[in-house]
C-alpha positions in Angstrom: 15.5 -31.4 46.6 11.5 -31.7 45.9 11.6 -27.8 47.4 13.7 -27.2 45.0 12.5 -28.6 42.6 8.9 -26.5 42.9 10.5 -23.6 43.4 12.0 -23.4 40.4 8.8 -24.7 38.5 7.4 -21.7 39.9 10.2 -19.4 38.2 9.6 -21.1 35.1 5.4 -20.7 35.2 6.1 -17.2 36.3 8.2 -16.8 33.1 6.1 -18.4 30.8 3.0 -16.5 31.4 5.0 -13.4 32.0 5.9 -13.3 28.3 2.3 -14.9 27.0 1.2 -11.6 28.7 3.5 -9.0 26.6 2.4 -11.2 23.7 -0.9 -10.4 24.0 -2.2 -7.9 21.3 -3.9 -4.8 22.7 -7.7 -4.4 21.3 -9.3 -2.4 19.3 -13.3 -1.9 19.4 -14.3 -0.4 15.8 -17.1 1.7 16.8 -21.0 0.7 14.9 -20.7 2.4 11.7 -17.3 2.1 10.9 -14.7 0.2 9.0 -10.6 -0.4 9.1 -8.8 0.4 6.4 -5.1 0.1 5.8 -2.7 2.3 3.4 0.4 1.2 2.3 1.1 3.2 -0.7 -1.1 6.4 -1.3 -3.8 6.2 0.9 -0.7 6.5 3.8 -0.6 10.3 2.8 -3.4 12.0 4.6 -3.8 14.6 2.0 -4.7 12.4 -0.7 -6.8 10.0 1.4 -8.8 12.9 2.2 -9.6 14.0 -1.5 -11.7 10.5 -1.4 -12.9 11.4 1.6 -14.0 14.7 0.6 -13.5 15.7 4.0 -10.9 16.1 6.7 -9.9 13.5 8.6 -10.2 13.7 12.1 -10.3 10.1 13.4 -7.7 7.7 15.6 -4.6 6.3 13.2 -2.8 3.6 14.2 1.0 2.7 12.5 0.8 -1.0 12.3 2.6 -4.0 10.6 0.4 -6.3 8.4 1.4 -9.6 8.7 2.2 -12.3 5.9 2.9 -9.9 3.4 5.7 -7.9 1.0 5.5 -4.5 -0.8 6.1 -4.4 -4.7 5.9 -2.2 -7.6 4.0 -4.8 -9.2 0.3 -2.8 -9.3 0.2 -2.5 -13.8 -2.4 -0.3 -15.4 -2.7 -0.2 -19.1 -2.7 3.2 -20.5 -3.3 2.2 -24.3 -6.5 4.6 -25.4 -8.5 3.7 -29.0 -7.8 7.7 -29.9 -4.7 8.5 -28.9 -1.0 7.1 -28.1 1.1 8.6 -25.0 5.1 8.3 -25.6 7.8 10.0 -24.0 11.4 10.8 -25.1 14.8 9.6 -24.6 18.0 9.8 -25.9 16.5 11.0 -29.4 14.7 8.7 -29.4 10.4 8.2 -28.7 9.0 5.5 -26.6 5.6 4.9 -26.4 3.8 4.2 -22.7 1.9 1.1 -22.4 1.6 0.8 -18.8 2.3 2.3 -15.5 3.0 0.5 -12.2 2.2 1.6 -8.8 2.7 -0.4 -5.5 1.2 -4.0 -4.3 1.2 -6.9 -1.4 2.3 -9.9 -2.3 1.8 -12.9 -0.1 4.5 -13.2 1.4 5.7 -15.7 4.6 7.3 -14.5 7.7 7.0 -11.1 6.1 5.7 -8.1 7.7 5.1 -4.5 6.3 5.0 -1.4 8.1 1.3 1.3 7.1 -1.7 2.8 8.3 -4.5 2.0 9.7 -7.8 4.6 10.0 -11.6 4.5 9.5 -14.2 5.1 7.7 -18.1 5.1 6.9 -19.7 1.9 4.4 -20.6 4.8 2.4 -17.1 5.8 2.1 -15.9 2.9 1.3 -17.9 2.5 -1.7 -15.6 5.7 -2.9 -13.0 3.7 -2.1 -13.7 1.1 -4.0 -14.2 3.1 -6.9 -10.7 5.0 -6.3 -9.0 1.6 -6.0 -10.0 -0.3 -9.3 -7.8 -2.8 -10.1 -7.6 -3.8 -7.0 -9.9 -6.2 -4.9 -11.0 -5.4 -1.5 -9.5 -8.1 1.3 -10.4 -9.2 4.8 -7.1 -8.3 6.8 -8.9 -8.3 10.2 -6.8 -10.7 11.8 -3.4 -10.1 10.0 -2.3 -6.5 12.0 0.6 -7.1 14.3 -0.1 -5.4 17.3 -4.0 -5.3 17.9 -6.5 -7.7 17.5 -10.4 -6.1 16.8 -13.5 -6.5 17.7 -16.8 -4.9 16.4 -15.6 -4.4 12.8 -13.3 -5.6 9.9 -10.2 -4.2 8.5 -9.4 -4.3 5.2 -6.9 -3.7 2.5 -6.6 -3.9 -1.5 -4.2 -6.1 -3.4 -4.2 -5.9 -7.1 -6.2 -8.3 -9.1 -4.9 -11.1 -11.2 -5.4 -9.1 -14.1 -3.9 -5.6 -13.4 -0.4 -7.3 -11.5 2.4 -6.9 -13.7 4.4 -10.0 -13.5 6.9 -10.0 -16.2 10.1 -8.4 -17.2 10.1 -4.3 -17.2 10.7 -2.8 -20.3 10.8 0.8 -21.5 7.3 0.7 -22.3 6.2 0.8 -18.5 6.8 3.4 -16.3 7.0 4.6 -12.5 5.2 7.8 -12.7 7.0 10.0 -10.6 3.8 12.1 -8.9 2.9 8.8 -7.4 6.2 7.7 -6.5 6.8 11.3 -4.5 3.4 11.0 -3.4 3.8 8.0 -1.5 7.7 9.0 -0.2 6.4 12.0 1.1 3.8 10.1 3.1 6.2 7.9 4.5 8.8 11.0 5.0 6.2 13.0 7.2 5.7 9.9 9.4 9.8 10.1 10.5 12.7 8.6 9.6 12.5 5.4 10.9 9.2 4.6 9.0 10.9 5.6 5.6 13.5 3.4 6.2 11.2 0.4 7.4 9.4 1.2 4.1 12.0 0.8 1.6 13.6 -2.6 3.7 9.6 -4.0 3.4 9.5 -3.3 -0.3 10.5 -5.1 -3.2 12.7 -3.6 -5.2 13.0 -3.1 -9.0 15.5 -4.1 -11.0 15.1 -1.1 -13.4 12.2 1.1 -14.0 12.0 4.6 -15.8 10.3 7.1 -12.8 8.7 9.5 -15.4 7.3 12.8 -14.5 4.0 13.9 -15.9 5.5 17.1 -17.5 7.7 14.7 -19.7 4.4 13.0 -21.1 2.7 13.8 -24.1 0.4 12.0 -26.6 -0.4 12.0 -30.2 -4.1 11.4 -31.5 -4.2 8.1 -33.6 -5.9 9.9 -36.7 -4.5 12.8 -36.3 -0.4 13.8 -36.0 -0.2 16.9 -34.2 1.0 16.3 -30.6 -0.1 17.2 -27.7 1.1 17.4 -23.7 -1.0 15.7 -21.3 -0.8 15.0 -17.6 -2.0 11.5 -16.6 
């Protein structure tokens, strides 16, 4: 009975440390002079990463999960100008733009999203930054699913307090539709599993108006003649 016993504690330890061992997360050592950086809206399409960059790209990318967080359309930036209002039409009628939305992470437990991971310089980043305003910067090092790093940081950017839209759409915010494509396309060119992945990870919206830019135009405040403009 006792040899039985240990030989089935044996299977069990065997087991156990079996499965510990396909746990573990493979690692990743960011070379000295570089930094992680994830996309999960634009900066997933290579193309318009790059025009940061102003370069090609020719580093590793990694598709990863980022842990503890959801997708939204919840990214708001006010388009309101002192000179000059922007409005588009429908049904007859004219509706002025006060904001547009793009995509956000929200915290978010037991959630996961599905993006990008490559590199870049400190100098790069800077450009980054710059590109990303409204956004703040955030340590995601030890958030990514299926590597663990050493060497460097990862990061990501998550709207700030003050640019997340966090009340009811209305006709006055819009979706516009370069941006929307934009990011589709990205996820498109990955495969079809990723695009799907994409839009289950996301939160949807109830109802937004996707604009196009073509369907913009604007009309200076001290003036009346009208004009077409392209955000």
């Amino acid at each position: 009975m006792k040899i039985n016993q240990t030989y089935v504690l044996l299977i069990v330890i065997t087991i156990l440390f079996g499965c510990n061992k396909n746990l573990e997360k493979q690692i990743i050592n960011i070379e000295k002079g570089k930094i992680g950086m994830i996309g999960y809206g634009s900066l997933m399409s290579k193309k318009s990463m790059e025009r940061t960059l102003k370069r090609t790209y020719q580093d590793s990318v990694y598709l990863v999960h980022l842990e503890g967080y959801q997708r939204s359309w919840n990214a708001s930036r006010s388009v309101k100008n002192p000179k000059k209002d922007l409005f588009y039409a429908r049904d007859k009628d004219t509706i002025q733009i006060h904001n547009t939305i793009a995509l956000n992470i929200i915290e978010s437990d037991n959630e996961k999203i599905n993006c990008v991971l490559f590199f870049i310089t400190p100098e790069e980043l800077a450009q980054f930054d710059i590109r990303e305003k409204g956004y703040n910067r955030i340590d995601v090092t030890d958030k990514i699913n299926e590597y663990e790093f050493i060497g460097g940081e990862v990061y990501v950017y998550k709207a700030d307090k003050e640019h997340t839209y966090s009340y009811n759409l209305k006709e006055n915010t819009v979706l516009p539709k370069g941006y929307f494509e934009l990011v589709t396309k990205a996820c498109d060119s990955i495969g079809v599993e990723f695009r799907q992945e994409f839009e289950s990870s996301t939160k949807h919206l109830d109802k937004v108006t996707v604009l196009p830019y073509s369907a913009v135009f604007w009309v200076e405040k001290e003036k009346t003649q009208a004009n077409k403009v392209l955000w």
